[in-house]
C-alpha positions as YAML, in Angstrom:
chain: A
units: angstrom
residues:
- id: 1
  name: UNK
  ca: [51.55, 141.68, 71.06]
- id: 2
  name: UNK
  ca: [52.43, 139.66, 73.90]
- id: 3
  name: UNK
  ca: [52.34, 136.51, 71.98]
- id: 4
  name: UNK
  ca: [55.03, 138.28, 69.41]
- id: 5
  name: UNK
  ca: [56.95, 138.80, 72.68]
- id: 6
  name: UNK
  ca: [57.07, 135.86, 74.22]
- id: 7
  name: UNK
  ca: [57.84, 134.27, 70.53]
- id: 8
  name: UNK
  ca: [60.63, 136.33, 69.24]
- id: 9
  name: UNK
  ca: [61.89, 137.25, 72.68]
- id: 10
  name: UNK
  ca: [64.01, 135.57, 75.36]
- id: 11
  name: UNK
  ca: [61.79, 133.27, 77.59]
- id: 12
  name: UNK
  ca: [59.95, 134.22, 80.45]
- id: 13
  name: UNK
  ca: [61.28, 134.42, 83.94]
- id: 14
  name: UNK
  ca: [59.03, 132.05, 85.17]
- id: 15
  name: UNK
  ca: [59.55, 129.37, 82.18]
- id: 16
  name: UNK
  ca: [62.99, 129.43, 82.72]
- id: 17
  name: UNK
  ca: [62.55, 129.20, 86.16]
- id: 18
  name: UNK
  ca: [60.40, 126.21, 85.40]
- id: 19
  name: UNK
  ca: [62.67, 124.53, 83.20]
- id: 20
  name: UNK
  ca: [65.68, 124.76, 85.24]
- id: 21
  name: UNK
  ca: [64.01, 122.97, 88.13]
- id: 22
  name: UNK
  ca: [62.93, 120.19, 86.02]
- id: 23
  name: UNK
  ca: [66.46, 119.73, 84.33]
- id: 24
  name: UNK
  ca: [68.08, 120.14, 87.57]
- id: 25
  name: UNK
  ca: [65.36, 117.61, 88.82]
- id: 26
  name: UNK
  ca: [64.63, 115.46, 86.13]
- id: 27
  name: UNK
  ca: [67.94, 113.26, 87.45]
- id: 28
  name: UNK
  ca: [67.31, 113.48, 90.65]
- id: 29
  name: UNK
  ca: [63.72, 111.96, 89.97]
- id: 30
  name: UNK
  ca: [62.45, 108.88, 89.08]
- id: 31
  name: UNK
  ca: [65.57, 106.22, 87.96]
- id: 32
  name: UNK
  ca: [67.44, 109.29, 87.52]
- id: 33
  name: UNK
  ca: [67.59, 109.34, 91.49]
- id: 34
  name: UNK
  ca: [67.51, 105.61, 91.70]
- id: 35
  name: UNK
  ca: [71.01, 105.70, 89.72]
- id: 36
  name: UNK
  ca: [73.05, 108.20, 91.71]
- id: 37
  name: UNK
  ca: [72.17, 106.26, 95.13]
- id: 38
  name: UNK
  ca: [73.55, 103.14, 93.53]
- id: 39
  name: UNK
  ca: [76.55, 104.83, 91.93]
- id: 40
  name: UNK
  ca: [77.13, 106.15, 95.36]
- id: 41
  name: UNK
  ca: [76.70, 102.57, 97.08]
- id: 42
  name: UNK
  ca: [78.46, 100.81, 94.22]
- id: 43
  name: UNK
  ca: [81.24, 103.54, 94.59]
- id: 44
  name: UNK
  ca: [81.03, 103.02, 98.88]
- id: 45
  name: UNK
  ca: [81.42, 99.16, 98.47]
- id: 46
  name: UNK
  ca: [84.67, 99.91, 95.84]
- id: 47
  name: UNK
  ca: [86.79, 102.60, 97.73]
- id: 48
  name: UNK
  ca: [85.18, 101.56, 101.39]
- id: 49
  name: UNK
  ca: [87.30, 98.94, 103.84]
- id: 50
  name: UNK
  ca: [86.38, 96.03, 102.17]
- id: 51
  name: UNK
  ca: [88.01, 96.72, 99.16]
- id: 52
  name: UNK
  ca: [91.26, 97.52, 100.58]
- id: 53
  name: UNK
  ca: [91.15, 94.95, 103.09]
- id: 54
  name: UNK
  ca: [90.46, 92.30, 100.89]
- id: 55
  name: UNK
  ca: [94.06, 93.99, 98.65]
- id: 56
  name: UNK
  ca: [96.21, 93.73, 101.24]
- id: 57
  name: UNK
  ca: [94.89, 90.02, 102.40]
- id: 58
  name: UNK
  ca: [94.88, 89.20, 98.18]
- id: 59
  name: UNK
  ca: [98.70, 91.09, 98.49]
- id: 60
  name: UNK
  ca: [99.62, 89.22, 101.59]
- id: 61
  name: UNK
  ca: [98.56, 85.93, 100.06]
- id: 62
  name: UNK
  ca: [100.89, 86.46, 96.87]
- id: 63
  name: UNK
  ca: [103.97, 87.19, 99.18]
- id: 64
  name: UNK
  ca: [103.30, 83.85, 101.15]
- id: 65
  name: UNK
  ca: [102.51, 81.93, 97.85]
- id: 66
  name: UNK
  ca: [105.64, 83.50, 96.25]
- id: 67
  name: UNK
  ca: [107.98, 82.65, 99.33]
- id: 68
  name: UNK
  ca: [106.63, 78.65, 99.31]
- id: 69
  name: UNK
  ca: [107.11, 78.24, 95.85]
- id: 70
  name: UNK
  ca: [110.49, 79.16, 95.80]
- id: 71
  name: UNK
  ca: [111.50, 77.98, 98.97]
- id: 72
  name: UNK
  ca: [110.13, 74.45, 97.40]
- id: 73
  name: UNK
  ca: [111.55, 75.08, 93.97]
- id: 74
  name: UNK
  ca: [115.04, 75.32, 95.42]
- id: 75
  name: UNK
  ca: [114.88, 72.70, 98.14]
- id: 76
  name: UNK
  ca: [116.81, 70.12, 95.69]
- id: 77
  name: UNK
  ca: [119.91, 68.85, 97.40]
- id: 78
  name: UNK
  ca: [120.73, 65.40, 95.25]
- id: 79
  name: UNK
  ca: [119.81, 62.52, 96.19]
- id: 80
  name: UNK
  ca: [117.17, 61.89, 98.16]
- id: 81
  name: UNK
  ca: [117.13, 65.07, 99.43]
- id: 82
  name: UNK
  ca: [114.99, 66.48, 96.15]
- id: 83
  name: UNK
  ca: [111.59, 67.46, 95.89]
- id: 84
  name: UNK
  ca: [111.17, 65.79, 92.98]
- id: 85
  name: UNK
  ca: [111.19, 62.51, 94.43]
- id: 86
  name: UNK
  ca: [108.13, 63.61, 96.17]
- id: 87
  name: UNK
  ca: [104.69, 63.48, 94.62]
- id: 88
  name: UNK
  ca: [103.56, 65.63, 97.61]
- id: 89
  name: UNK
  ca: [106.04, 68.47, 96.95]
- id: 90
  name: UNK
  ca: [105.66, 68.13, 93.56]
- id: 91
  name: UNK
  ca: [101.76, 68.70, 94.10]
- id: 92
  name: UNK
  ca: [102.49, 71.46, 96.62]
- id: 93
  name: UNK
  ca: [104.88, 73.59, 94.50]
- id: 94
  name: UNK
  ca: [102.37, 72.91, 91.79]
- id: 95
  name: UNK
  ca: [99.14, 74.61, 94.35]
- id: 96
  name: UNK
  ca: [101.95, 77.09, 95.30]
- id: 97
  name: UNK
  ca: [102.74, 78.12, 91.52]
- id: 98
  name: UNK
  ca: [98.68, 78.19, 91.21]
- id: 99
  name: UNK
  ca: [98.30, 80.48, 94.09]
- id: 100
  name: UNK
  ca: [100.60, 83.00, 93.43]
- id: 101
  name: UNK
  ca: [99.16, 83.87, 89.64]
- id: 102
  name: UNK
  ca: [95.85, 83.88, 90.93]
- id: 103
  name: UNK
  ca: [97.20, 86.17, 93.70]
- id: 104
  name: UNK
  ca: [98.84, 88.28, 91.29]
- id: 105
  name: UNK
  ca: [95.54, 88.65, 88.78]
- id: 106
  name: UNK
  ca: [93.41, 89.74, 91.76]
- id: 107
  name: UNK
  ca: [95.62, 91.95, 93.25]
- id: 108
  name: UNK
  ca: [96.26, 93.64, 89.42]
- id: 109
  name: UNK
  ca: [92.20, 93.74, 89.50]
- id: 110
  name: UNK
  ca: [91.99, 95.24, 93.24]
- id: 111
  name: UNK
  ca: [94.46, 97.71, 92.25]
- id: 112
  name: UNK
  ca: [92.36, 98.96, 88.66]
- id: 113
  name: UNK
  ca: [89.51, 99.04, 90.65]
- id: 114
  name: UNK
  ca: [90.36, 100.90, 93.32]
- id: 115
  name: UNK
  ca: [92.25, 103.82, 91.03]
- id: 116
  name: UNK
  ca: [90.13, 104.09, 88.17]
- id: 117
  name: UNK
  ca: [86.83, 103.01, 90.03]
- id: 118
  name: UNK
  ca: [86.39, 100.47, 87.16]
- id: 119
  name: UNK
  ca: [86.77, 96.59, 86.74]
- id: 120
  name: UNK
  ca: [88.18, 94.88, 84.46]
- id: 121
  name: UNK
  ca: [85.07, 92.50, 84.48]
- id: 122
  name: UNK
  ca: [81.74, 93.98, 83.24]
- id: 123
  name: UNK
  ca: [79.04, 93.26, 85.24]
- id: 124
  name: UNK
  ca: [79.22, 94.14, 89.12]
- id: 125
  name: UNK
  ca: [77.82, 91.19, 89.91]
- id: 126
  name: UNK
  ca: [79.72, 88.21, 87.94]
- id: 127
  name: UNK
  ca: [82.90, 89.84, 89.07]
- id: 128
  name: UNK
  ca: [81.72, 89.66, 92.35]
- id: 129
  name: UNK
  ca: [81.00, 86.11, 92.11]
- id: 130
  name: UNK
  ca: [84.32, 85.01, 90.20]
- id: 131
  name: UNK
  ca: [85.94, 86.86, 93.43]
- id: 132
  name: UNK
  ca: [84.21, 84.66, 95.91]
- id: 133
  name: UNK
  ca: [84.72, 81.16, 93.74]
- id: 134
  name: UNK
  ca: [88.09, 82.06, 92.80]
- id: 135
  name: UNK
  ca: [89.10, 82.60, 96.67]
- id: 136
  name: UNK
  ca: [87.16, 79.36, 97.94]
- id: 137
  name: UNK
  ca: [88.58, 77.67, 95.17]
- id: 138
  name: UNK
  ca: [92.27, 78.64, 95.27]
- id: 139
  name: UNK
  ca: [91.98, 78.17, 99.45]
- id: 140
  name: UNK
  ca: [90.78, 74.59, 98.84]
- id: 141
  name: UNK
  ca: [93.59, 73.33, 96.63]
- id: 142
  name: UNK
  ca: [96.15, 75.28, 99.25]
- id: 143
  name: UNK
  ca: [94.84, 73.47, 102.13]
- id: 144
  name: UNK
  ca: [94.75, 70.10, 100.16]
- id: 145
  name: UNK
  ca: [98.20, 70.81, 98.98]
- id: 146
  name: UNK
  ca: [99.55, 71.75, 102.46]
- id: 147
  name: UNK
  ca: [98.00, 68.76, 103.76]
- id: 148
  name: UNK
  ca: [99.27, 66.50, 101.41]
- id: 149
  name: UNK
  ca: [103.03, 67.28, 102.14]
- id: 150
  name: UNK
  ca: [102.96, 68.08, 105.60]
- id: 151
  name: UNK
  ca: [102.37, 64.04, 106.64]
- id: 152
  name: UNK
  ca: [105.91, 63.39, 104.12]
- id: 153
  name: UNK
  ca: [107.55, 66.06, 106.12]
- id: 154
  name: UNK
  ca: [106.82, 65.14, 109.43]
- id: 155
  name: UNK
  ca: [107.28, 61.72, 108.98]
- id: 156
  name: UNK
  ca: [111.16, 62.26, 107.24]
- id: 157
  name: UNK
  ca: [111.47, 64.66, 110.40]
- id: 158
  name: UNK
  ca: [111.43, 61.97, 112.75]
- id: 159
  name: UNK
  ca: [114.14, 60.66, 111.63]
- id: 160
  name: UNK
  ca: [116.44, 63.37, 110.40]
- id: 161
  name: UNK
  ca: [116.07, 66.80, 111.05]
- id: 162
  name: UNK
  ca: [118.47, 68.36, 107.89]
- id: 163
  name: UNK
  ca: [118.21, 71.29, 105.22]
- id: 164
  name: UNK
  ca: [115.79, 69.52, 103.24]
- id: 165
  name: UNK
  ca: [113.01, 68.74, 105.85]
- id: 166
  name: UNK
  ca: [113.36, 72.13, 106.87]
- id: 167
  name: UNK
  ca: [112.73, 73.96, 104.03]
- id: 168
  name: UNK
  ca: [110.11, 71.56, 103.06]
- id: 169
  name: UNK
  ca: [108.64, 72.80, 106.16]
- id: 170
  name: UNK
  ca: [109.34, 76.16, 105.62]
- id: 171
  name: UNK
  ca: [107.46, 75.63, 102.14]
- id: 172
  name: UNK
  ca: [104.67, 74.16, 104.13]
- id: 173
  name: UNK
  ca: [104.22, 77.17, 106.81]
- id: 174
  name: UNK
  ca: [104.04, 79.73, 103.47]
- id: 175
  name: UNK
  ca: [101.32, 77.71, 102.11]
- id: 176
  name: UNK
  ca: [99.44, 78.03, 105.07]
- id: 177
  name: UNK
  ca: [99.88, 81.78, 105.33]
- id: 178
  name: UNK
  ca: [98.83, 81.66, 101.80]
- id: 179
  name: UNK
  ca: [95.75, 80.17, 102.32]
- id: 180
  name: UNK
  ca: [94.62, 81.57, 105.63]
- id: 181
  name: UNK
  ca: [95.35, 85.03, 103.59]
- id: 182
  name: UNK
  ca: [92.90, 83.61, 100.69]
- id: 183
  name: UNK
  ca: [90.22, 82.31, 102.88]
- id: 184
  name: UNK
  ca: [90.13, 85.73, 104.98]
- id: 185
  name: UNK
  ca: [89.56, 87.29, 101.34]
- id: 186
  name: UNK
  ca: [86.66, 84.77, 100.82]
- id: 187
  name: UNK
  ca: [85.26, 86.14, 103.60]
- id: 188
  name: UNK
  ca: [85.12, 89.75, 102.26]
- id: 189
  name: UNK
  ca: [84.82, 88.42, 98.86]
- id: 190
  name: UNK
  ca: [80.84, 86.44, 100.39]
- id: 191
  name: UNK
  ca: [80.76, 90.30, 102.21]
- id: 192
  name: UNK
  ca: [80.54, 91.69, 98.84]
- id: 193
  name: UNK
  ca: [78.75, 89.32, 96.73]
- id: 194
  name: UNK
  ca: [75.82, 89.53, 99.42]
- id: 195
  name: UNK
  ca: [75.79, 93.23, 99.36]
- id: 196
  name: UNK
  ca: [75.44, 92.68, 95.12]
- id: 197
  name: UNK
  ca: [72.60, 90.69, 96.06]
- id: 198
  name: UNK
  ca: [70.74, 93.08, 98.22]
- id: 199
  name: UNK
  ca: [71.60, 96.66, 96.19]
...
């Protein structure tokens, strides 16, 4: 009779009892446990300081970018007064236009991923990578494109000081902003791609 019971009848205190601390458990166990501590890391290392740090440096890096592109684009005053003439400032605007999209695709990425807690890349740990070599990358070809005009500059400054060698200038000084901006995000960017390696 107590086999009838226990068959056709609601389960037994104890089994319940039983089950319920194994479902409530059963996560918590094993990889089940293993899973929330990463999602809890992965979700530290996406909302913590790094993350927004390395925003506002991506953000920061876009403005200067922005401001020495068109501060180059526009520094054509006939003549030879145009940036044109200039292989350098050609090459510079050129690092400058670079800059500022790749700028403007991480901070679009920063910006998803701190909101929705996704990225737009799959895997943690390639988008962690592509971060790093995309900053080290763009900050190399700013620096080489900075140095590149800043020898035409001063040289054309010794012997005028006019509109044109001061915007070219002014052009130069953004890239630099620009790239100290990138290479501060490298920094975070090698930050995060270590922690990848050790969760």
């Amino acid at each position: 009779m107590s086999k009838s019971e226990t068959a056709d009848g609601p389960p037994a205190p104890e089994a319940a009892a039983v089950d319920g601390v194994a479902t409530e458990r059963d996560p918590a166990s094993g990889s089940g446990g293993g899973g929330a501590v990463r999602s809890m890391v992965e979700r530290w290392k996406m909302d913590g300081a790094p993350a927004r740090s390395r925003l506002v440096l991506r953000g920061a890096a876009w403005v200067f970018s922005l401001l020495a592109l068109v501060v180059m684009a526009s520094n054509a005053h006939g003549g030879s007064h145009d940036f044109n003439n200039y292989p350098e400032y050609n090459y510079c605007l050129g690092i400058s236009v670079l800059a500022w999209l790749y700028a403007t695709a991480q901070v679009l990425r920063d910006v998803v991923r701190l909101s929705s807690g996704r990225d737009m890349i799959a895997e943690r740990k390639v988008s962690a990578f592509v971060d790093f070599a995309g900053d080290q990358v763009v900050a190399y070809f700013l620096i080489s494109g900075l140095s590149a005009a800043a020898p035409v500059t001063d040289y054309m400054r010794q012997k005028e000081n006019n509109l044109f060698t001061d915007s070219a200038a002014a052009s130069i000084s953004m890239a630099f902003f620009a790239f100290v901006a990138i290479g501060l995000s490298a920094l975070v960017s090698g930050y995060n791609l270590s922690m990848e390696a050790l969760v």
